[in-house]
C-alpha positions in Angstrom: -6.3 -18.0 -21.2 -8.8 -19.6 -18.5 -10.4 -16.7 -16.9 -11.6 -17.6 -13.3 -15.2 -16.6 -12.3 -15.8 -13.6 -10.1 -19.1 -12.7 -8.6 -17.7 -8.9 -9.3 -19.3 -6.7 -11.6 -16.0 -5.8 -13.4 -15.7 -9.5 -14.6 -12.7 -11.7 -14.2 -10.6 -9.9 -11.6 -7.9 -12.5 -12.1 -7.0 -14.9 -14.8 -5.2 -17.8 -15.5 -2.5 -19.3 -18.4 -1.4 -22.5 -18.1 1.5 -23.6 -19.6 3.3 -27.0 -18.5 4.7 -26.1 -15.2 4.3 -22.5 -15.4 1.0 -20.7 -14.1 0.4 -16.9 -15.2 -2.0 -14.9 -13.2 -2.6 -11.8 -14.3 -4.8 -8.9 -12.4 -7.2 -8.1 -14.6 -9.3 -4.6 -13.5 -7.3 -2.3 -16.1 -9.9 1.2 -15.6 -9.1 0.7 -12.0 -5.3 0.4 -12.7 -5.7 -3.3 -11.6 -6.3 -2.4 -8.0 -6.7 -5.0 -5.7 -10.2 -5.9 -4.4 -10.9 -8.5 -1.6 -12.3 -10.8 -3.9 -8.9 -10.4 -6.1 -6.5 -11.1 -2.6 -8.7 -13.7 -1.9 -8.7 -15.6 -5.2 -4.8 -14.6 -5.2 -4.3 -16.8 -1.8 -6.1 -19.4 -2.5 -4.4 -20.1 -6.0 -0.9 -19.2 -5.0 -2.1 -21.7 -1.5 -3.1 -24.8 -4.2 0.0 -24.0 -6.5 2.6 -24.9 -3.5 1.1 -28.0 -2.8 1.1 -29.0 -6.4 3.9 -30.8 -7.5 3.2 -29.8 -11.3 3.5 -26.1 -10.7 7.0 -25.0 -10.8 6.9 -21.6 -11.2 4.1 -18.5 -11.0 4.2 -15.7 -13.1 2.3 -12.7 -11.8 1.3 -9.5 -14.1 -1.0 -6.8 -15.1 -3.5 -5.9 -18.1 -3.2 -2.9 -19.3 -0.6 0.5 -18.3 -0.1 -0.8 -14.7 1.2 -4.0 -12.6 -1.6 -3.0 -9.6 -1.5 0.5 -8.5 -2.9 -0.5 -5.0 -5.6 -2.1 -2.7 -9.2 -0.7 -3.2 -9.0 1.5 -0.1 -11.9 3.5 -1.8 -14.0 0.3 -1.5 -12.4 0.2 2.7 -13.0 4.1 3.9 -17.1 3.2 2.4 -17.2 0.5 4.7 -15.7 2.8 7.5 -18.3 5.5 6.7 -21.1 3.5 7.3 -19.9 2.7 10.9 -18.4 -1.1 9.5 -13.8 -0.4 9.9 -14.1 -4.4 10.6 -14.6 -4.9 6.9 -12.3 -2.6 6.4 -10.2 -4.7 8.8 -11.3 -7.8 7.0 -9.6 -6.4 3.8 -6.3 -5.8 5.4 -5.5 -9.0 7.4 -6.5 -10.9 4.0 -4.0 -8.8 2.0 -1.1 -9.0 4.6 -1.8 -13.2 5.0 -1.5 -13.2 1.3 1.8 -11.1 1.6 3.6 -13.4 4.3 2.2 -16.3 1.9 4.6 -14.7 -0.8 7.7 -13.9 0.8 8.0 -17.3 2.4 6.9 -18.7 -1.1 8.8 -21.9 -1.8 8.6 -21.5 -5.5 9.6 -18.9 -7.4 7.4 -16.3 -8.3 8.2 -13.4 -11.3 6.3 -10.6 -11.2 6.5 -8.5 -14.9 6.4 -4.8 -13.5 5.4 -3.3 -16.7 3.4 -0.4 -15.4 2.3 1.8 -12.2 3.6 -0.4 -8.9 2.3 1.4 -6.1 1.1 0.2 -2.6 -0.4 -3.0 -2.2 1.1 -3.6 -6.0 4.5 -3.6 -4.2 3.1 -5.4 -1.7 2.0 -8.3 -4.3 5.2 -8.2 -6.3 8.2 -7.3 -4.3 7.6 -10.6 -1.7 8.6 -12.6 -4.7 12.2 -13.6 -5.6 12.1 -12.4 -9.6 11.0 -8.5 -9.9 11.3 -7.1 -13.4 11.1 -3.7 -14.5 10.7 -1.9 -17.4 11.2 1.6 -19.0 7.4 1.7 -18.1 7.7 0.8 -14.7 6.9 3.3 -11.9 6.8 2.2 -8.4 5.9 4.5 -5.4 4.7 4.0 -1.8 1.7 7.0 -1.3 0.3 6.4 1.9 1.3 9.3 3.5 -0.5 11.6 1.1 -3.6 9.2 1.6 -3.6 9.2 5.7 -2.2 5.6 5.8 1.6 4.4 6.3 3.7 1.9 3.9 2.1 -1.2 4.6 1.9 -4.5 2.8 5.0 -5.3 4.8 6.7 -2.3 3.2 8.5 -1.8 6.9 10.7 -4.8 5.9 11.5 -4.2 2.4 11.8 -0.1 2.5 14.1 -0.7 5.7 16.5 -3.0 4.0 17.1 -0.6 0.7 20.6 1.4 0.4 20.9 3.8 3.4 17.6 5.9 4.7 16.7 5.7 1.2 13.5 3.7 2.4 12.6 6.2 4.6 12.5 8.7 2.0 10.5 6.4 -0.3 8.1 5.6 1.9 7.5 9.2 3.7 7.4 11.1 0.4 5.8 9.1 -1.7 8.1 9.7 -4.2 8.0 7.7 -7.5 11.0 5.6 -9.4 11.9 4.6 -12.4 12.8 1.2 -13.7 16.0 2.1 -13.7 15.8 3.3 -10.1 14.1 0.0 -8.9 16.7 -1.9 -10.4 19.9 -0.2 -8.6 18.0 0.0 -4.9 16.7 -3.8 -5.0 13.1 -3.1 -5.5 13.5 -4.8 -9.2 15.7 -7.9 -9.4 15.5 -7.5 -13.6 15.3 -4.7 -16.2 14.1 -6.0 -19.5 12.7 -4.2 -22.2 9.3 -4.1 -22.2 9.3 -5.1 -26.3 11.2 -8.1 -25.0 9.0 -9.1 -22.8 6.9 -11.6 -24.4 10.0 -13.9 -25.4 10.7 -14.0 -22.4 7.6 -15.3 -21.1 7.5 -17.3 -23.9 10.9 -18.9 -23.0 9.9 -19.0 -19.0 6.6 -21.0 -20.4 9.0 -23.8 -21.8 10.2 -24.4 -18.5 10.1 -27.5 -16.1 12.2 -26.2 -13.0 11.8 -24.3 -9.9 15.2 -23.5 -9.7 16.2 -20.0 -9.0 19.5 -20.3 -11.3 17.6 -21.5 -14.0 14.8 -19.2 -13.9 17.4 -16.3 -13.3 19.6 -17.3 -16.0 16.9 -17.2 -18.7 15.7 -13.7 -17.2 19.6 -12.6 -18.0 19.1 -13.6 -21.2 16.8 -10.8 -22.1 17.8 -8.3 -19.7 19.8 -5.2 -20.3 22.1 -2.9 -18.9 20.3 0.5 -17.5 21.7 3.6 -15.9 20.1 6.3 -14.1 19.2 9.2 -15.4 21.4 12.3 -14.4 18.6 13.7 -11.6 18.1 10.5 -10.1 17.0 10.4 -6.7 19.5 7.8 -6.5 22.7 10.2 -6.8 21.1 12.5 -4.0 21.6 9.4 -1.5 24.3 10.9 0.8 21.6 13.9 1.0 19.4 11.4 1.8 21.3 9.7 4.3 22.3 12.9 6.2 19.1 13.8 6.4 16.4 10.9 6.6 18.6 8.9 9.3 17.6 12.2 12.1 15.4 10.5 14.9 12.4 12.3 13.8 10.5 14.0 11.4 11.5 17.6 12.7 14.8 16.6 12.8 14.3 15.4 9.3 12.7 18.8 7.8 15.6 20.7 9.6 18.3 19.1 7.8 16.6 19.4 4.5 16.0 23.0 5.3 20.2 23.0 5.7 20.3 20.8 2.9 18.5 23.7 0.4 20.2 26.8 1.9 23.1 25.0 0.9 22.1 24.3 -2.7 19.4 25.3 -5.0 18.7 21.6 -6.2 14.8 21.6 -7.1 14.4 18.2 -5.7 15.4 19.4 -2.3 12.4 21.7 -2.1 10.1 19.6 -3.9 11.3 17.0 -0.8 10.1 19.4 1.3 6.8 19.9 0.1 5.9 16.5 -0.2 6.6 16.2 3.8 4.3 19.2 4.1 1.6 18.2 2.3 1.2 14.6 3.8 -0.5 13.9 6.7 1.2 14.5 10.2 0.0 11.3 12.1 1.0 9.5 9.0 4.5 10.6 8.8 5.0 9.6 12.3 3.6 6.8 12.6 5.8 5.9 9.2 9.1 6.7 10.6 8.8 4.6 13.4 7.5 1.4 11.8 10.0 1.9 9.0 13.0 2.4 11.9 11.5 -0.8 13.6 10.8 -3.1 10.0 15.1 -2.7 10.5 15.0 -5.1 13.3 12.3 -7.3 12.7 11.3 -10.1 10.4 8.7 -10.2 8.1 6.0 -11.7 9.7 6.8 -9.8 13.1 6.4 -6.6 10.4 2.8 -7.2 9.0 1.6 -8.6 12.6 3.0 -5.1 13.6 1.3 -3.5 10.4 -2.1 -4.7 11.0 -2.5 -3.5 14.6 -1.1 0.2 12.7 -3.7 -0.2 10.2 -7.0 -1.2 12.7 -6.0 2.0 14.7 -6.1 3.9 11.6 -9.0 3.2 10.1 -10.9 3.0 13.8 -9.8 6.5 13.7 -8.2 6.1 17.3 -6.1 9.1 17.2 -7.2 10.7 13.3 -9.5 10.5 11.0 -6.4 11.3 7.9 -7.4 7.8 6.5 -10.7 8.7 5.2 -10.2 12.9 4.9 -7.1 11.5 2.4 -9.0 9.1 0.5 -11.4 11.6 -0.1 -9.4 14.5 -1.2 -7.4 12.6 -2.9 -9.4 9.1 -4.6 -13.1 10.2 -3.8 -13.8 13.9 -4.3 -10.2 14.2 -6.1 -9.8 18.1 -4.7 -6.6 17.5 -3.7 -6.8 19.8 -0.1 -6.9 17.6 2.4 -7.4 18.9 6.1 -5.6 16.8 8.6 -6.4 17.1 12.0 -4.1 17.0 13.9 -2.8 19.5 11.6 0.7 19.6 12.3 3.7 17.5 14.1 3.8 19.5 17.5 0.5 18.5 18.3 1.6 14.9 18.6 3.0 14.0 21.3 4.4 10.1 21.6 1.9 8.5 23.7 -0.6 9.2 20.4 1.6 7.4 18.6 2.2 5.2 21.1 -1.2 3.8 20.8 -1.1 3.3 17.3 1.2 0.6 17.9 -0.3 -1.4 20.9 -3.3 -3.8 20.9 -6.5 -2.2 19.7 -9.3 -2.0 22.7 -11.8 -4.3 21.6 -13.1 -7.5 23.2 -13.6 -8.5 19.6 -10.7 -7.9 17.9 -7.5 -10.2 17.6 -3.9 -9.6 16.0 -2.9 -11.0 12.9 -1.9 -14.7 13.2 0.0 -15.7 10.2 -0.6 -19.6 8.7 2.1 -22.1 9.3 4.4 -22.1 6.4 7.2 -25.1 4.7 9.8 -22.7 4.1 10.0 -19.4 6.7 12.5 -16.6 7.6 15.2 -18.0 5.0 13.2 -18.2 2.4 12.1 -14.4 3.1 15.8 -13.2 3.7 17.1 -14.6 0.7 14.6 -12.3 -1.7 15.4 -9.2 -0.6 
């Protein structure tokens, strides 16, 4: 293993194993669950920028230390910078993450990301770009940004709008967490393999001198296994799902679940219910919409969209959820956030409205994404 410096204090945030053709990165801040700092996305680009252009690198292999993949971007790290008056650090952060995101899903070599742990957030954002995802019976992926003050980001309005149904809108506004199993049957996970199995395989993928998906895939079949949902899956609740989480709005949305659990007495109904209560009102709006228009869109139209989202939030334009979230939740970990605005009806659509325009500052630019090889086809045919 050749560890790559860092001028962090936690020590080498990323290292390298080269083997042949194959490189393995793995994210190396295990007490922080391997969340992503800038000085991680940034090493992450630039290697993953070098690696296309070199003809000897066939295939990237991306994975975590310890009990998770990457549970997120540092946002702790972002809402300091916004408390001491400096959101364009914060912004800084953001565009470097979602660059490194487009980079990935227009990847022209395959990347396999080993999802042996807590996916969440920008994790997702760093792993389900890429062609190979593999899950494990320790896999748990989840999208929390509306209990946080954010909305799925990391380009999560392309890949939560093209999952079964509404099934990304209920991911993404309730934070609610799957299983390997789970990822597997709604497309977040291309692969389940055994997490005891896992080193073969990466010893087998090691051996390799090909970039071709039917290769790689082929030897990933070879040590994956059948799975099956357990019987409380979210994943048989989907026609509940799509009656409800295809409404125009989030009202509409609580008022069919409300039906929905007059109906039946189905603990996950309720539990639904409360996690759309608890989260942040700007966030779930602003979330349904960008989900509804990730439907329409590419992927690069998605995180050009998702950064102008993001500078509004952590400007605080129209809320300050972003850093009241972080704080109950990540900072002061009291778990009582007090959103203000403090409940749907006192959003009206010109707030959210703005959260989606150009931000008002002579400074500030939109996302432009870097020229790539291989573009939109090479995006489409991942997910």
């Amino acid at each position: 293993m050749a560890p790559l410096g860092s001028a962090h204090d936690d020590g080498d945030q990323v290292l390298i194993d080269k083997n042949l053709f194959v490189r393995t990165l793995v994210l190396n801040r295990p007490r922080q669950l391997n969340a992503l700092s800038y000085q991680m996305i940034s090493k992450l680009l630039e290697l993953f920028l070098a690696y296309e252009k070199d003809d000897n690198v066939k295939l990237v292999i991306m994975k975590g230390n310890g009990r998770a993949y990457c549970s997120g971007g540092d946002v702790a790290a972002v809402v300091h910078d916004i408390i001491r008056g400096n959101w364009r650090l914060g912004a800084k952060f953001f565009l470097e993450e979602y660059i490194l995101n487009y980079v990935m899903a227009t990847y022209s070599k395959p990347q396999v990301s080993i999802l042996n742990g807590i996916v969440m957030g920008g994790g997702a954002g760093a792993s389900v770009h890429g062609r190979f995802r593999i899950a494990t019976e320790n896999s748990v992926f989840a999208m929390p940004e509306t209990a946080l003050g954010l909305f799925p980001d990391v380009g999560a309005s392309y890949f939560l709008s093209r999952l079964p149904g509404f099934f990304g809108e209920f991911v993404g506004l309730t934070g609610a967490r799957l299983d390997g199993a789970e990822m597997l049957a709604c497309g977040i996970a291309t692969h389940f393999v055994p997490s005891e199995r896992l080193s073969s395989l990466e010893a087998a993928l090691h051996k390799l001198d090909s970039g071709d998906p039917g290769i790689i895939s082929a030897v990933v079949d070879e040590y994956s296994v059948q799975t099956y949902l357990k019987g409380k899956s979210m994943l048989h609740m989907l026609d509940i799902i799509n009656r409800c989480f295809s409404r125009r709005t989030i009202e509409e949305i609580l008022s069919a679940l409300e039906r929905e659990a007059v109906k039946s007495s189905d603990d996950w109904i309720s539990s639904t219910i409360q996690s759309l209560q608890k989260a942040s009102p700007t966030s779930l709006k602003i979330s349904l919409r960008s989900i509804r228009e990730g439907r329409v869109q590419g992927v690069g139209q998605c995180l050009i969209r998702e950064y102008r989202m993001v500078c509004h939030v952590i400007r605080g334009d129209i809320s300050r959820d972003f850093v009241e979230g972080c704080r109950a939740i990540l900072l002061d970990k009291d778990k009582n956030p007090k959103w203000e605005p403090s409940r749907l009806d006192q959003l009206n659509e010109s707030m959210i409205e703005r959260c989606f325009s150009k931000v008002d500052d002579k400074e500030w630019e939109d996302l432009k994404l870097p020229a790539r090889p291989f573009n939109t086809a090479c995006a489409l045919a991942k997910l």
